[in-house]
N, CA, C, O and CB atoms as a CASP TS submission, in Angstrom:
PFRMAT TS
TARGET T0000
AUTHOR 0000-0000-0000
METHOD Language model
MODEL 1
PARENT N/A
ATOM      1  N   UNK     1    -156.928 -32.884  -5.364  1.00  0.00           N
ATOM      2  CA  UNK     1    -158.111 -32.050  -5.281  1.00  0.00           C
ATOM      3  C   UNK     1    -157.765 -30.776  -4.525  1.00  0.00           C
ATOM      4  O   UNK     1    -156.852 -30.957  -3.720  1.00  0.00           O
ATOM      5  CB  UNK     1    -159.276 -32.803  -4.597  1.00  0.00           C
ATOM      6  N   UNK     2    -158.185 -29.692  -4.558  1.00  0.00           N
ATOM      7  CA  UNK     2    -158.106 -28.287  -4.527  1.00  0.00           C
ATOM      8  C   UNK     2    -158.570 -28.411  -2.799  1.00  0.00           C
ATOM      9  O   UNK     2    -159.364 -29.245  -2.366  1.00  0.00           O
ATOM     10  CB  UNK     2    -159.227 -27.334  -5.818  1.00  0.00           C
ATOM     11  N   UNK     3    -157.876 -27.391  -1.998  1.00  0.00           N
ATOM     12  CA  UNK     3    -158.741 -27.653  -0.514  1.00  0.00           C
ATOM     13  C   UNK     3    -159.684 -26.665  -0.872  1.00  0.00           C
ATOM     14  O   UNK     3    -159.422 -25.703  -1.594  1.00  0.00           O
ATOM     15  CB  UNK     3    -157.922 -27.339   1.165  1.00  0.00           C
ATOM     16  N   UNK     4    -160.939 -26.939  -0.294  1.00  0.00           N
ATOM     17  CA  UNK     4    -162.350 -26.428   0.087  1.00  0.00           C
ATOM     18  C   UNK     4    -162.062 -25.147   1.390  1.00  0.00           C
ATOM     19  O   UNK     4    -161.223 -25.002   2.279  1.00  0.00           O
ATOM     20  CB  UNK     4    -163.410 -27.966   0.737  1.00  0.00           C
ATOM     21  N   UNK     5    -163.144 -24.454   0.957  1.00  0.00           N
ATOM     22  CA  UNK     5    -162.788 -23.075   1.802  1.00  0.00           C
ATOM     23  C   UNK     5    -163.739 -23.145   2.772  1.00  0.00           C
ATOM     24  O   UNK     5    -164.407 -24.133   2.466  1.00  0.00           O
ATOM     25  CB  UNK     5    -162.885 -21.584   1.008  1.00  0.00           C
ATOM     26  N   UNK     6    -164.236 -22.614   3.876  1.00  0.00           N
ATOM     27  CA  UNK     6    -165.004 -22.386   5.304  1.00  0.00           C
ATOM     28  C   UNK     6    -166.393 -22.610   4.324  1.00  0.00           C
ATOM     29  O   UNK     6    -167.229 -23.511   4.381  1.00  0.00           O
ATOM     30  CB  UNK     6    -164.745 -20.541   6.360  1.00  0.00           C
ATOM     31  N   UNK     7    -166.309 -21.481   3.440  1.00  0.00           N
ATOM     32  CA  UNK     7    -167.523 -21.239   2.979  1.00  0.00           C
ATOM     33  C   UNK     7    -167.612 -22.263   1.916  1.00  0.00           C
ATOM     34  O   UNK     7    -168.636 -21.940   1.315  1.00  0.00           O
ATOM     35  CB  UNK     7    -167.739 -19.821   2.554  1.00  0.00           C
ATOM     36  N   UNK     8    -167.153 -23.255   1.372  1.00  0.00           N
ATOM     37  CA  UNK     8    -167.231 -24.119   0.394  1.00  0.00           C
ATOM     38  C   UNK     8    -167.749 -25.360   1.330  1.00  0.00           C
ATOM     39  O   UNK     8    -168.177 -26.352   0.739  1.00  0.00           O
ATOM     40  CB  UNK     8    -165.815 -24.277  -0.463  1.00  0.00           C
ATOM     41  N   UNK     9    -167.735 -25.354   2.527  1.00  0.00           N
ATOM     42  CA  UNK     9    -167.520 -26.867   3.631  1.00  0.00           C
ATOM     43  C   UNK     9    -169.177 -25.885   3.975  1.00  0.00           C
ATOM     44  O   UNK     9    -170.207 -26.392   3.533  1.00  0.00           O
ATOM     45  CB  UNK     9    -165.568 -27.150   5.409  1.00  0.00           C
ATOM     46  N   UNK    10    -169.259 -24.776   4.614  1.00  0.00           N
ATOM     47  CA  UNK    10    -170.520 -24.469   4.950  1.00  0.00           C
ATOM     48  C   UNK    10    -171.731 -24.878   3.920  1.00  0.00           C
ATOM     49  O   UNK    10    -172.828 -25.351   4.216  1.00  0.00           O
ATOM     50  CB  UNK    10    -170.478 -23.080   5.179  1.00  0.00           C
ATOM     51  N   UNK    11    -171.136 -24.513   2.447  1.00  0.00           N
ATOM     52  CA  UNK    11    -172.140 -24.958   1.453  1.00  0.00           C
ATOM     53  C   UNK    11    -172.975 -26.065   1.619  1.00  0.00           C
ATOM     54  O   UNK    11    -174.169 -26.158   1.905  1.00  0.00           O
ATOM     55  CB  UNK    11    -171.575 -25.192   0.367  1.00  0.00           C
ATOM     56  N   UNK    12    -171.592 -27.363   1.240  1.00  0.00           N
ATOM     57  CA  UNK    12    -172.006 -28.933   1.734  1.00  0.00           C
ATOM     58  C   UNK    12    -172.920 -29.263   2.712  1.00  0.00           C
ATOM     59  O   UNK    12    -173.895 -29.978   2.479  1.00  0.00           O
ATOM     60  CB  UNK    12    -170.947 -29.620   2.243  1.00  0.00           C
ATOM     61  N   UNK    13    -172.612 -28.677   4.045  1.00  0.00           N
ATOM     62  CA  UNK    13    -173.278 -28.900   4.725  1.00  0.00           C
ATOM     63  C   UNK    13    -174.675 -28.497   4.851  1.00  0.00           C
ATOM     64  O   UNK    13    -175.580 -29.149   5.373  1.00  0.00           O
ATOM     65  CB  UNK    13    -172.725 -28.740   5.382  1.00  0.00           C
ATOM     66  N   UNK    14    -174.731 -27.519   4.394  1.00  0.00           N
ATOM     67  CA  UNK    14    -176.103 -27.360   3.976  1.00  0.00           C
ATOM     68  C   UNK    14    -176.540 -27.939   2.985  1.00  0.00           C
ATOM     69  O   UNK    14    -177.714 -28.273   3.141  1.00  0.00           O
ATOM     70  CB  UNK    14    -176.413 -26.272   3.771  1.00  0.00           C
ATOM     71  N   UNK    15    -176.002 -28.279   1.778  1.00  0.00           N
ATOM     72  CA  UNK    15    -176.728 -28.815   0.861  1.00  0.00           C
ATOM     73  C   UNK    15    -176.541 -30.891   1.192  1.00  0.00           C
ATOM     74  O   UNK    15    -177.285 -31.725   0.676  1.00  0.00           O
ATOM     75  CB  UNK    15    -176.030 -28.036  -0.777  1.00  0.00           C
ATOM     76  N   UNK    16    -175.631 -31.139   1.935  1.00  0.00           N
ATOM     77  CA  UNK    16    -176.223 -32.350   2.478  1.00  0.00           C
ATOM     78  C   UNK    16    -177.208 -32.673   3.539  1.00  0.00           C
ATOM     79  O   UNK    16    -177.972 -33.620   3.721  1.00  0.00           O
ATOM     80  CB  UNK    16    -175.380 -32.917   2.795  1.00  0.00           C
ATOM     81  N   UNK    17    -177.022 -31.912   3.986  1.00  0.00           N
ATOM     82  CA  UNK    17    -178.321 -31.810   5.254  1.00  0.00           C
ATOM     83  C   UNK    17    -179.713 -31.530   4.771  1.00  0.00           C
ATOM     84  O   UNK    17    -180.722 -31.816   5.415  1.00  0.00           O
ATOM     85  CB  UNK    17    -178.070 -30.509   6.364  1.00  0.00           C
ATOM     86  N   UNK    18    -179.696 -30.780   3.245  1.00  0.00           N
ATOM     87  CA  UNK    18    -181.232 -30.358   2.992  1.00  0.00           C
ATOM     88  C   UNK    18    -181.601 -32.335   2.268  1.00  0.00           C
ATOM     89  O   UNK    18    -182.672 -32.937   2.342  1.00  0.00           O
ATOM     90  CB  UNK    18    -181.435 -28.455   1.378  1.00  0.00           C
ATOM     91  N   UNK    19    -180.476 -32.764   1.741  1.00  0.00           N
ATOM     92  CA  UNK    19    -180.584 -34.133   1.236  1.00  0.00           C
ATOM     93  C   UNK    19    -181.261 -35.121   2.331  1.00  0.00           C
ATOM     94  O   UNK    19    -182.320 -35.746   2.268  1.00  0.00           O
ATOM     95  CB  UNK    19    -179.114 -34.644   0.835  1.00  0.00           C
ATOM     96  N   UNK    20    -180.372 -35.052   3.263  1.00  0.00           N
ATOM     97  CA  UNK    20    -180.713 -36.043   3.837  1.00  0.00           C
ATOM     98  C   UNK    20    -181.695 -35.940   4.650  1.00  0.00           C
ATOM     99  O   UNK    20    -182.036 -36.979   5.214  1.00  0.00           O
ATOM    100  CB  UNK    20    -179.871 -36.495   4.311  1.00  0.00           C
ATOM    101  N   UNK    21    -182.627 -34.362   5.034  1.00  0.00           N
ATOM    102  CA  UNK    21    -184.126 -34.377   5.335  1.00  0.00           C
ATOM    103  C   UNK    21    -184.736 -35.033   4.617  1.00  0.00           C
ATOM    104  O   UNK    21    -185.356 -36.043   4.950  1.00  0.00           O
ATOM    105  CB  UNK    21    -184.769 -33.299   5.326  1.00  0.00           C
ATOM    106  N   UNK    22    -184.627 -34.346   2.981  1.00  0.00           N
ATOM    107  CA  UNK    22    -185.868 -34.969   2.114  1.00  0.00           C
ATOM    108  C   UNK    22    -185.356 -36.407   1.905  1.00  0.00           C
ATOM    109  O   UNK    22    -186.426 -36.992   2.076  1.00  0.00           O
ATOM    110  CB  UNK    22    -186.200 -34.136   0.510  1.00  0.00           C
ATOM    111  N   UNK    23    -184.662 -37.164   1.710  1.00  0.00           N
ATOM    112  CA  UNK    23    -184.807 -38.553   1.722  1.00  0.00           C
ATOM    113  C   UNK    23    -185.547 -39.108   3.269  1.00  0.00           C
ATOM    114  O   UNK    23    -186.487 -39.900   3.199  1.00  0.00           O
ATOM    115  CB  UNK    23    -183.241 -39.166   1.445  1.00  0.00           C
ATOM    116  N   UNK    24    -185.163 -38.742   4.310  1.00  0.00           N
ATOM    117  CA  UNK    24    -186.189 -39.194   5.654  1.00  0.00           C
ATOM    118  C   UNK    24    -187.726 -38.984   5.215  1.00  0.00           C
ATOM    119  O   UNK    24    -188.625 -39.817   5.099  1.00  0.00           O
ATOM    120  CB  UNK    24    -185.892 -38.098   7.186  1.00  0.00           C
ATOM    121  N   UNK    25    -187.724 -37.426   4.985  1.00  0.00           N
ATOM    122  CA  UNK    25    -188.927 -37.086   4.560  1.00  0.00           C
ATOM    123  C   UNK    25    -189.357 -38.022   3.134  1.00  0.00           C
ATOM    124  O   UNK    25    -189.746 -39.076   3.638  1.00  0.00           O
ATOM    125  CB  UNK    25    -188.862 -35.493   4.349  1.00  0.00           C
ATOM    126  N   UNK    26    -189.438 -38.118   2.164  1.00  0.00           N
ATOM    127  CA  UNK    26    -189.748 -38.939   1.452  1.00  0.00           C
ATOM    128  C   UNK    26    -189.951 -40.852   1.511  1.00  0.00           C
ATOM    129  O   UNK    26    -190.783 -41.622   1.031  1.00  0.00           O
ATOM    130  CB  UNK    26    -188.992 -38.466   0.766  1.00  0.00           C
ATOM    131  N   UNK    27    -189.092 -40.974   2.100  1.00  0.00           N
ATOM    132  CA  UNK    27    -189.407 -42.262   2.907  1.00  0.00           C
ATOM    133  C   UNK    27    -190.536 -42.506   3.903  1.00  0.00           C
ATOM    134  O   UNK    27    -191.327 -43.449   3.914  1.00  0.00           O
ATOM    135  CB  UNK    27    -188.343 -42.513   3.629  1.00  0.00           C
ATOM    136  N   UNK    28    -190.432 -41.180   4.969  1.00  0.00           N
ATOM    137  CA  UNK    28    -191.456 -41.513   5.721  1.00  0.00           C
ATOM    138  C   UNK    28    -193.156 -41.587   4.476  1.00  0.00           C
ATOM    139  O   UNK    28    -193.980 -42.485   4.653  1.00  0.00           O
ATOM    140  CB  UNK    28    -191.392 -40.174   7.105  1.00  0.00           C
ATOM    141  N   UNK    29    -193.331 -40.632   3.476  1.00  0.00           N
ATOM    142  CA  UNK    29    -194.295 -40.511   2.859  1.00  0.00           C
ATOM    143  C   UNK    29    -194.469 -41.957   2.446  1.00  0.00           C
ATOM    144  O   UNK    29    -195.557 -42.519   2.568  1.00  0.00           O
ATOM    145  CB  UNK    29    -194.200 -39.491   1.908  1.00  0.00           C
ATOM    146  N   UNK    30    -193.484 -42.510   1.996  1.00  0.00           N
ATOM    147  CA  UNK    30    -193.640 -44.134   0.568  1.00  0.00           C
ATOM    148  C   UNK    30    -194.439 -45.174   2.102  1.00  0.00           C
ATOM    149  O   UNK    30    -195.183 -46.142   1.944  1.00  0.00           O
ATOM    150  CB  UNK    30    -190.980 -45.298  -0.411  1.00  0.00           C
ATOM    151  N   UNK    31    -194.029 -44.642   3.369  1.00  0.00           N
ATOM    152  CA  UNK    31    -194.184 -45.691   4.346  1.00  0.00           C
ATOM    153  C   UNK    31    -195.885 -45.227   4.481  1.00  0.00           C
ATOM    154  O   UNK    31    -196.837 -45.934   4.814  1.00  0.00           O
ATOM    155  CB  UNK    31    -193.006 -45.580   5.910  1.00  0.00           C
ATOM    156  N   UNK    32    -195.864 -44.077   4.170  1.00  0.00           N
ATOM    157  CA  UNK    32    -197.467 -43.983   4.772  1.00  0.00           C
ATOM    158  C   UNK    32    -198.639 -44.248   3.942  1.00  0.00           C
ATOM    159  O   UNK    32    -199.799 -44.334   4.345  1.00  0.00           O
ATOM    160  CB  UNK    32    -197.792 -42.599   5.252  1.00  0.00           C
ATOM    161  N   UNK    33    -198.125 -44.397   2.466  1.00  0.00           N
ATOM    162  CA  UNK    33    -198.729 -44.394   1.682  1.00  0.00           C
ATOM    163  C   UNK    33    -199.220 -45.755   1.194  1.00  0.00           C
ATOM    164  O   UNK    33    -198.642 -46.771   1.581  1.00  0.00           O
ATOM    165  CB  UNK    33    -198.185 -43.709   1.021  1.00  0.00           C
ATOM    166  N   UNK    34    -200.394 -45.828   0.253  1.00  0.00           N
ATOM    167  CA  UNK    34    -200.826 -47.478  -0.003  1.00  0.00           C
ATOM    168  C   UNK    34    -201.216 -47.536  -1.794  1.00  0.00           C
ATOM    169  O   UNK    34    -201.496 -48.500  -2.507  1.00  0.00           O
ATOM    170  CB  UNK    34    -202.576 -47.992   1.181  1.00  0.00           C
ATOM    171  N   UNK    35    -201.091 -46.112  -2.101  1.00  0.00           N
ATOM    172  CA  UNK    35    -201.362 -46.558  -4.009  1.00  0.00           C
ATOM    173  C   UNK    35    -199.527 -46.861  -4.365  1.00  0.00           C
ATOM    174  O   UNK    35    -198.629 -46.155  -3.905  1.00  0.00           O
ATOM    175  CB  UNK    35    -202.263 -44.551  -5.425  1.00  0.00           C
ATOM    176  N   UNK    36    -199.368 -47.773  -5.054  1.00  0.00           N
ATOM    177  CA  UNK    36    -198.375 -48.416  -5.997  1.00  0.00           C
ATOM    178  C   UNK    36    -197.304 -47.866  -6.237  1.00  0.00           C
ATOM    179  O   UNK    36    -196.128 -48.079  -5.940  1.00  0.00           O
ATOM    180  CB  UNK    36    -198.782 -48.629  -7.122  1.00  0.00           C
ATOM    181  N   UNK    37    -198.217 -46.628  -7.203  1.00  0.00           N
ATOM    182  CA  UNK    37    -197.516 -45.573  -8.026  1.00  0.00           C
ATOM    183  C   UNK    37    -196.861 -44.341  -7.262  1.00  0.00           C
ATOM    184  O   UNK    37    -195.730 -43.896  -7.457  1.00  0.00           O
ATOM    185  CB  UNK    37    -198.533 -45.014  -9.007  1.00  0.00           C
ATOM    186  N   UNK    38    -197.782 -43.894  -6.377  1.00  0.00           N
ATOM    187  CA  UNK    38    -197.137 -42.652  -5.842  1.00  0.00           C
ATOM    188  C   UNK    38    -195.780 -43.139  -4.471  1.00  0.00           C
ATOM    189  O   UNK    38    -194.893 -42.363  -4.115  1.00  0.00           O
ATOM    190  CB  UNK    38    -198.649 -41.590  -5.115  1.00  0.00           C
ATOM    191  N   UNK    39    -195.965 -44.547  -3.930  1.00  0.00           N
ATOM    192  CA  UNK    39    -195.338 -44.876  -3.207  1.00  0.00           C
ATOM    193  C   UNK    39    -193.762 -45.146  -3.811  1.00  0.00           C
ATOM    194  O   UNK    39    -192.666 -45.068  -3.257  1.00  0.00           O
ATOM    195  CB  UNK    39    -196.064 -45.801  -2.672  1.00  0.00           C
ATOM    196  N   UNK    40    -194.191 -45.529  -5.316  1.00  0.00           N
ATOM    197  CA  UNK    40    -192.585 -45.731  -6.093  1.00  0.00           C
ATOM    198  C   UNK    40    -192.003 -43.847  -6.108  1.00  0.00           C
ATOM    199  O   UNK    40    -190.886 -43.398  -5.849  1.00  0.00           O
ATOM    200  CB  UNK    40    -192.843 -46.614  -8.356  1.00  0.00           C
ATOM    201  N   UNK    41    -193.272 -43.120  -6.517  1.00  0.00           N
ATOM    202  CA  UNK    41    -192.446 -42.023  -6.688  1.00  0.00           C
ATOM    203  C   UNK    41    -191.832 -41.537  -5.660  1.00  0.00           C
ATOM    204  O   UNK    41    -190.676 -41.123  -5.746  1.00  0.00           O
ATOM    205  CB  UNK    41    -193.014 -41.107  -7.182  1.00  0.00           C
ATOM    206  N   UNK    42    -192.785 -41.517  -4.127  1.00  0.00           N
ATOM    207  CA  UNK    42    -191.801 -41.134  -3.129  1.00  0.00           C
ATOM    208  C   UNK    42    -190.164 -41.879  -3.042  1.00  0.00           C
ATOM    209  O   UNK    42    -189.101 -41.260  -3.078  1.00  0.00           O
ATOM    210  CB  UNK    42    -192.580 -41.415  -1.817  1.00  0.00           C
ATOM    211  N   UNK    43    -190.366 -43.527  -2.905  1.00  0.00           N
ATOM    212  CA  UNK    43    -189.258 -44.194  -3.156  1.00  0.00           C
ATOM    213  C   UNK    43    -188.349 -44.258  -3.574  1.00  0.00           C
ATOM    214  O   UNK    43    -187.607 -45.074  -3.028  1.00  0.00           O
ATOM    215  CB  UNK    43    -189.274 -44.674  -3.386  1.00  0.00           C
ATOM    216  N   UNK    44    -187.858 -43.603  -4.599  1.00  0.00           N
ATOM    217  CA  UNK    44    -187.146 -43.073  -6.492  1.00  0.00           C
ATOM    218  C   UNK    44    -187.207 -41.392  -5.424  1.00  0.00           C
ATOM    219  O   UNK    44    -186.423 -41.235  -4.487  1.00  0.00           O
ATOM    220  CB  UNK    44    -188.895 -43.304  -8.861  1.00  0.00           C
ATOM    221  N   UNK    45    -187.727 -40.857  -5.616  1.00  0.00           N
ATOM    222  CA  UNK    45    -187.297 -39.390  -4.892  1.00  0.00           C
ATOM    223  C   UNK    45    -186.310 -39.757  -3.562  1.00  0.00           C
ATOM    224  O   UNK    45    -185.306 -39.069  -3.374  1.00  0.00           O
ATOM    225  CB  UNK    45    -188.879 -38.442  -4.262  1.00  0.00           C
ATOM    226  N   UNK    46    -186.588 -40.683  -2.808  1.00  0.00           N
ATOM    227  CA  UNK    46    -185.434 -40.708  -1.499  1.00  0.00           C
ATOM    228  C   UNK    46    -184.521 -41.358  -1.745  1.00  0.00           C
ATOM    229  O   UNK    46    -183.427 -41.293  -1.184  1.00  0.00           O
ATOM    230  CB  UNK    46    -185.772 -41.233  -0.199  1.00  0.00           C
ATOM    231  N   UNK    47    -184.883 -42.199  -2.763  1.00  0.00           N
ATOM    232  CA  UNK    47    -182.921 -42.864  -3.223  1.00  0.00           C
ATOM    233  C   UNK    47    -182.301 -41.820  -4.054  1.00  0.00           C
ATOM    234  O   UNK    47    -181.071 -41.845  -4.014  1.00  0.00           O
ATOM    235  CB  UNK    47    -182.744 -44.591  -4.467  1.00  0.00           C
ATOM    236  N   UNK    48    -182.868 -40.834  -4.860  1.00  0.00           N
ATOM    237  CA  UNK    48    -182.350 -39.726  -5.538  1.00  0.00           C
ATOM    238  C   UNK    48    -181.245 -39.145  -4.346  1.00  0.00           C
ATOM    239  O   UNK    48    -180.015 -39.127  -4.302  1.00  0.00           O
ATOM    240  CB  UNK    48    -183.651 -38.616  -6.029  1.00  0.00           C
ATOM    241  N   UNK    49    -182.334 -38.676  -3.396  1.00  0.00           N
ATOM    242  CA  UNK    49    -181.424 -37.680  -2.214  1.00  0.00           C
ATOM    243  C   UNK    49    -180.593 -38.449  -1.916  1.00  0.00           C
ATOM    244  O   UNK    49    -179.392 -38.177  -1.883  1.00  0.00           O
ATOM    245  CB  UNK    49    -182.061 -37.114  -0.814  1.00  0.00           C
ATOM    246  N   UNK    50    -181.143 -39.660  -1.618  1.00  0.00           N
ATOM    247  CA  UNK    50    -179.520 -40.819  -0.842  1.00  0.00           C
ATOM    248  C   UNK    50    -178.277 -40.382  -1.430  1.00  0.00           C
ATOM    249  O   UNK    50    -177.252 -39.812  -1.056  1.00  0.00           O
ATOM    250  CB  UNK    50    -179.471 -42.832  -1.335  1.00  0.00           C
ATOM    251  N   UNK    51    -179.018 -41.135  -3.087  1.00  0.00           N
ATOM    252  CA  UNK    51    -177.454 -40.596  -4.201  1.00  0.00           C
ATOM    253  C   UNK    51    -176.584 -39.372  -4.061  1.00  0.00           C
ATOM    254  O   UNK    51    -175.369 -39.392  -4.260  1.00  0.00           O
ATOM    255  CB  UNK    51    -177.875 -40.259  -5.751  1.00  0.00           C
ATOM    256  N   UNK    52    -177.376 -38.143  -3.655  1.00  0.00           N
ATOM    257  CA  UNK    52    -176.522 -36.695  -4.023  1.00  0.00           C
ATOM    258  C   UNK    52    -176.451 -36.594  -2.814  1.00  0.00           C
ATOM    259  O   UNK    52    -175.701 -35.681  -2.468  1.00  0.00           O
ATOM    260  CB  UNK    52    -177.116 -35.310  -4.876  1.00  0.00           C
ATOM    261  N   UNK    53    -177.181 -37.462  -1.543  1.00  0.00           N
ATOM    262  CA  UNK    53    -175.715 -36.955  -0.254  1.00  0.00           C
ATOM    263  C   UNK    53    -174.450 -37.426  -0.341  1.00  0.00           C
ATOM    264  O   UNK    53    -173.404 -36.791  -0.210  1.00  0.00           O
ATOM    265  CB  UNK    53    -175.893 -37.435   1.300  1.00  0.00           C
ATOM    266  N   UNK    54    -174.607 -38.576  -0.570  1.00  0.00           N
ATOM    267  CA  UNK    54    -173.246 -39.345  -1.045  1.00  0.00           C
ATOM    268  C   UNK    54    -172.071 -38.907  -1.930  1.00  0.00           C
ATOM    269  O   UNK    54    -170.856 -38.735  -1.835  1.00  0.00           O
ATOM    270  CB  UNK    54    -173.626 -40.396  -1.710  1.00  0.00           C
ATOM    271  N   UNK    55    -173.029 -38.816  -2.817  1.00  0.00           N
ATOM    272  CA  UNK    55    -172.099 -37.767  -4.452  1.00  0.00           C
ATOM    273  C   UNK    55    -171.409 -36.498  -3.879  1.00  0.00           C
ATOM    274  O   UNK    55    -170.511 -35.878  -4.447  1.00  0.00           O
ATOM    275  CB  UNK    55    -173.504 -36.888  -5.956  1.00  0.00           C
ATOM    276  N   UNK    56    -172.026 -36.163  -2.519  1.00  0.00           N
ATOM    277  CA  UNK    56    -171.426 -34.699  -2.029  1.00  0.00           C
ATOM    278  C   UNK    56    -170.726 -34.999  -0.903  1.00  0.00           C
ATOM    279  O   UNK    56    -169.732 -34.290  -0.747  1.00  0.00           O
ATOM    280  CB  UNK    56    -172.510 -33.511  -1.658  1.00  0.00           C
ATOM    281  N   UNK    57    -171.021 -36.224   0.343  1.00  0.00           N
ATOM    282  CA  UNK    57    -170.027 -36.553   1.041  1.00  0.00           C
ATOM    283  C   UNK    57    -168.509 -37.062   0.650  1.00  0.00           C
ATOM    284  O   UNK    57    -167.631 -37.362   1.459  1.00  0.00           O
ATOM    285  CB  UNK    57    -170.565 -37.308   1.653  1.00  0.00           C
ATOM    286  N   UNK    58    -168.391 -37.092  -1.164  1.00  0.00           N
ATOM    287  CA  UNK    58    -167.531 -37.668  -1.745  1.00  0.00           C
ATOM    288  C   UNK    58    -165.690 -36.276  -1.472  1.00  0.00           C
ATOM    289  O   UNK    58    -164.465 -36.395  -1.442  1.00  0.00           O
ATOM    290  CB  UNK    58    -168.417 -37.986  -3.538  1.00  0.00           C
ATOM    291  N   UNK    59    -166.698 -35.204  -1.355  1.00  0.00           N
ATOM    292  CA  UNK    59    -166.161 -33.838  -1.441  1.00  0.00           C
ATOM    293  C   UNK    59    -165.311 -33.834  -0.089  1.00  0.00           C
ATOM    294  O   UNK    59    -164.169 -33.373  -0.109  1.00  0.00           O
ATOM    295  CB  UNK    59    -167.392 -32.597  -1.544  1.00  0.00           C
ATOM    296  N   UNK    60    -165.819 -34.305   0.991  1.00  0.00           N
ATOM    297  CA  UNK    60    -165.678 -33.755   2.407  1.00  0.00           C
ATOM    298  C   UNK    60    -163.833 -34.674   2.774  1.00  0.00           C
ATOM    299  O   UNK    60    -163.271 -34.519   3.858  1.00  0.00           O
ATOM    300  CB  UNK    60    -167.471 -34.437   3.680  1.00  0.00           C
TER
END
């Protein structure tokens, strides 16, 4: 694999860090919530982010 540049590692980090807000953030919502449906969607939205921090910590 190609080395990553200052500004290629700055990217990541920002774009894993915006991940792994909205999965907290989305979790905290599924926790607060009590209809079915919207609690799966928060749920399914924070394992999404889980996935693409991961998919991008794969880089580091």
């Amino acid at each position: 694999m190609a080395e990553l540049s200052v500004l290629d590692l700055q990217n990541l980090r920002h774009l894993i860090g915006g991940y792994d807000t909205t999965h907290s953030k989305m979790t905290e919502y599924a926790n607060q919530t009590e209809d079915p449906e919207i609690k799966k969607l928060f749920q399914d939205a924070a394992n999404s982010a889980m996935k693409n921090k991961q998919d991008l910590m794969k880089f580091l």
